[in-house]
N, C-alpha and C positions, 0 to 999 in steps of 0.2 A: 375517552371512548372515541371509537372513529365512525364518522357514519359514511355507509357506503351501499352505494343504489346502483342497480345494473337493468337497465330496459333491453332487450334482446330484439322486440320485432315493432319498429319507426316507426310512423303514419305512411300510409304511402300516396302516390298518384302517378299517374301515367306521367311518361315523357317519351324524350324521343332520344337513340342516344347518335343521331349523326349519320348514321348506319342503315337507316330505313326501319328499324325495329324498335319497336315498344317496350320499354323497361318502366323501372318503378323509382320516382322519384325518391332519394331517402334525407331524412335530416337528423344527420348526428349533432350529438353534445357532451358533451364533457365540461363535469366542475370538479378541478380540484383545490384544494385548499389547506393549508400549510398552519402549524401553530406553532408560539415556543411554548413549554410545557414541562415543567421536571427539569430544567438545565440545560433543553437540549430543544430542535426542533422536530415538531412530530406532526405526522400526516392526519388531518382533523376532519375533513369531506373529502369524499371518492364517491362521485357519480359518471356512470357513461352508458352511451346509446347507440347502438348499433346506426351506423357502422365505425364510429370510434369508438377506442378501446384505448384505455389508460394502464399503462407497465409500470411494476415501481420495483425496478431492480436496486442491487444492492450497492449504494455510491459509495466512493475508490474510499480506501484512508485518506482522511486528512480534507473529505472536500464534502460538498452540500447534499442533503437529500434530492434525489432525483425523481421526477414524472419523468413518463416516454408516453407519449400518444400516435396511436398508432391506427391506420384505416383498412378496415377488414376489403373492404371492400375493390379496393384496385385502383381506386380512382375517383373524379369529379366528371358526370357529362352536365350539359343543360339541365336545368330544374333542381339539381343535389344542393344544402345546404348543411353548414358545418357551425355550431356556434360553442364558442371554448371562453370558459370562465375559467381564471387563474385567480389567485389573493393568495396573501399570509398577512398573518396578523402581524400585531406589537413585537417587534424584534426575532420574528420569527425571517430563517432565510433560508430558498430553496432553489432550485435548477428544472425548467421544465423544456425539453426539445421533442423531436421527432423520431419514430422510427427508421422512415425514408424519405424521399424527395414523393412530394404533392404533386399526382399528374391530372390534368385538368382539360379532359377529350373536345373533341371537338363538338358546337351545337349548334341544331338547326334555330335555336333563337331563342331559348330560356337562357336566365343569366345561372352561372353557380355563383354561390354567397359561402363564404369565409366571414365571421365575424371574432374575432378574438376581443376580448374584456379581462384587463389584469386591473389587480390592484393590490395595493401595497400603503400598511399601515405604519404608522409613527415608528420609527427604528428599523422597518421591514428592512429585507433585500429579495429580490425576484429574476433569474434571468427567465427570459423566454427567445429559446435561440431555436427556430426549425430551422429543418433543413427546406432545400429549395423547392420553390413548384414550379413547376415544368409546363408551360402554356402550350399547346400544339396548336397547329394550323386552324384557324376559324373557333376556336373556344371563346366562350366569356367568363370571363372572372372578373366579380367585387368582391373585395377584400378591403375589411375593417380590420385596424386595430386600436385600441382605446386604451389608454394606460391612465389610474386614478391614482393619485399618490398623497398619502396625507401626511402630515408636516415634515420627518426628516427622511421620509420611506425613500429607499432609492431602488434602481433598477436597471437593467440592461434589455433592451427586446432587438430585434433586428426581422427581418425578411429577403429573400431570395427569389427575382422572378428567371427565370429560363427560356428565354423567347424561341420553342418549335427544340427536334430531336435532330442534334449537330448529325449524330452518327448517322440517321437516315436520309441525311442532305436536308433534311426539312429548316422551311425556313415561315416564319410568322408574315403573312402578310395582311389579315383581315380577322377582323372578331373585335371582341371588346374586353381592355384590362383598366381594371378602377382599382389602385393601390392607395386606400388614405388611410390618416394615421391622424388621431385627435389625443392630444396628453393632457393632465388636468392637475392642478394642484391644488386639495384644497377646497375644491369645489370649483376655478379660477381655470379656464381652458387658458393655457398659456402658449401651445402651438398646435396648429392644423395644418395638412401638406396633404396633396392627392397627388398623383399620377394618371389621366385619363389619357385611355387611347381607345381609337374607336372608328371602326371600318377600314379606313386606307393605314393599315398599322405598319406596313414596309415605309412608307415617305417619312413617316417621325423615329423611326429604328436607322435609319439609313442614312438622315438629313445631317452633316456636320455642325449645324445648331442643334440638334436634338441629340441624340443616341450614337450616333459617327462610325455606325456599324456594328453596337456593343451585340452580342450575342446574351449578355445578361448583363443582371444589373444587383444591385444589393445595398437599401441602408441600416445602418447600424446604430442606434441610439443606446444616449447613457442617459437618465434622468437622476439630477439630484441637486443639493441645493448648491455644492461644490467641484458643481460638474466641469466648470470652465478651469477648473485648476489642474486637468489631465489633458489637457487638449496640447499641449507641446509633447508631452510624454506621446500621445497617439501620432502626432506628426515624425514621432523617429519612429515609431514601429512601422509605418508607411513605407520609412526610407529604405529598407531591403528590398521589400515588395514587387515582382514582375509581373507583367503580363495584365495587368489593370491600372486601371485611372481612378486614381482615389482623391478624395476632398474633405477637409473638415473642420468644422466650426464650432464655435459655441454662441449660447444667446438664452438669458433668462430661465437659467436651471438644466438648458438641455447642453449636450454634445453630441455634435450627429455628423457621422459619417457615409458619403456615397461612394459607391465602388460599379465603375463598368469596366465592361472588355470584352474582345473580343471570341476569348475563349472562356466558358462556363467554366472549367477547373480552374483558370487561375484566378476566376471571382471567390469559386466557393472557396479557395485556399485563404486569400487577400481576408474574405469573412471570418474565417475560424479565426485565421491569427490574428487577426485584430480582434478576435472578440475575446478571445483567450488572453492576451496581452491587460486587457483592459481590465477584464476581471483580479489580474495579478495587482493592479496598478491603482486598480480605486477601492478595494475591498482584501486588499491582500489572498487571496485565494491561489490555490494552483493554474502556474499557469499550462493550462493541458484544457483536452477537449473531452466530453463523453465518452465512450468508447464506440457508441454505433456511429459516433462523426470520425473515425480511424478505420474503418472496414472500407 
């Protein structure tokens, strides 16, 4: 049996959306949750809250069940908060990405919060691959993501930041972006890593010790307990790669890769393939993308 809950209309409260006008804070959520069951895995909770919305189209032959979450709403100003629960159980394996790229407005001084919580039980597999969010000029975004893994569960997550809209000339100089990432095994936090940036955000975008003019950025984690055993394999997938600055390592179960550059498409390119690559390479899977990351 699947259990499945739909809330239509949030809590709300006043905010502001940048613009001079008064809108309605909203705080989506979304859990969904993955089983194996019958030989096979099957989708076991489906809940969502306006203004996310979970898709569960029908994945390719030959490849994982998929979520698609998706924001009715247009976007992130000041005040909006998004909290996303992911799991599968005992040997259960799934694929959860995005609709579209996450655009995140500008505010006069509420933060917007992204919280993501995966977890992934004894034999599990989990990707959790969005697509990129798109920070414009004077926004604030924190953004959590938390990955709990119990004993051989493995997983793939990644993110995408997009600093302001290349095409409109815009460019990121002020607001606040909090990017952290906590992974745990076991109960055992084994890594933590933030990203702060806050007020003068052109000086650390800009500075050849920081950012060196990236226009975006992107990391990519493998969590498993033989995660250090792909880390050459991921350094030739690297070696074709233009138009970004990629780096990767291993350490204590994790492999994590960072990716800047100049130009946003050749990050979000640099991201798929290497995520696609990886998926072939540590869990044997197709190596290909969703189809709404090919539109």
């Amino acid at each position: 049996m699947v259990q499945v809950a739909v809330a239509d209309r949030p809590e709300n409260s006043a905010r502001d959306s940048g613009c001079g006008e008064k809108k309605v804070a909203v705080h989506g959520a979304a859990t969904v949750r993955f089983e194996h069951r019958h030989g096979e895995t099957r989708l076991a909770t489906l809940y969502h809250h306006d203004p996310l919305r979970v898709l569960m189209p029908t994945p390719r032959r030959d490849d994982l069940p998929i979520a698609v979450l998706a924001t009715t709403s247009g976007g992130m100003v000041g005040g909006d908060r998004m909290d996303i629960a992911l799991s599968v159980g005992p040997g259960a394996r799934a694929l959860v990405t995005t609709q579209a790229a996450e655009k995140v407005y500008r505010s006069t001084g509420a933060d917007c919060r992204i919280d993501t919580a995966l977890s992934v039980e004894e034999g599990g597999w989990l990707e959790w691959m969005p697509q990129e969010a798109i920070v414009f000029e004077g926004s604030r975004l924190r953004r959590l993501t938390r990955i709990d893994l119990s004993g051989d569960g493995r997983a793939i997550a990644g993110e995408m930041l997009v600093f302001g809209r290349a095409a409109f000339g815009e460019t990121v100089t002020r607001g606040l972006i909090r990017d952290a990432w906590e992974v745990a095994r076991d109960g055992r936090l084994i890594w933590a890593d933030a990203l702060h940036l806050d007020d003068d955000i052109a000086e650390a975008l800009a500075h050849p010790a920081g950012f060196g003019g990236a226009a975006a950025c992107a990391t990519l984690l493998h969590a498993a307990p033989d995660a250090a055993r792909h880390l050459d394999a991921v350094r030739a997938l690297v070696e074709p790669l233009e138009g970004a600055r990629i780096g990767a390592t291993a350490l204590d179960g994790l492999l994590i890769v960072r990716i800047l550059g100049g130009d946003a498409r050749a990050v979000r390119r640099a991201y798929a393939a290497l995520w696609s690559g990886l998926r072939s390479e540590a869990a044997g899977l197709p190596t290909r993308l969703p189809r709404l990351w090919e539109v």
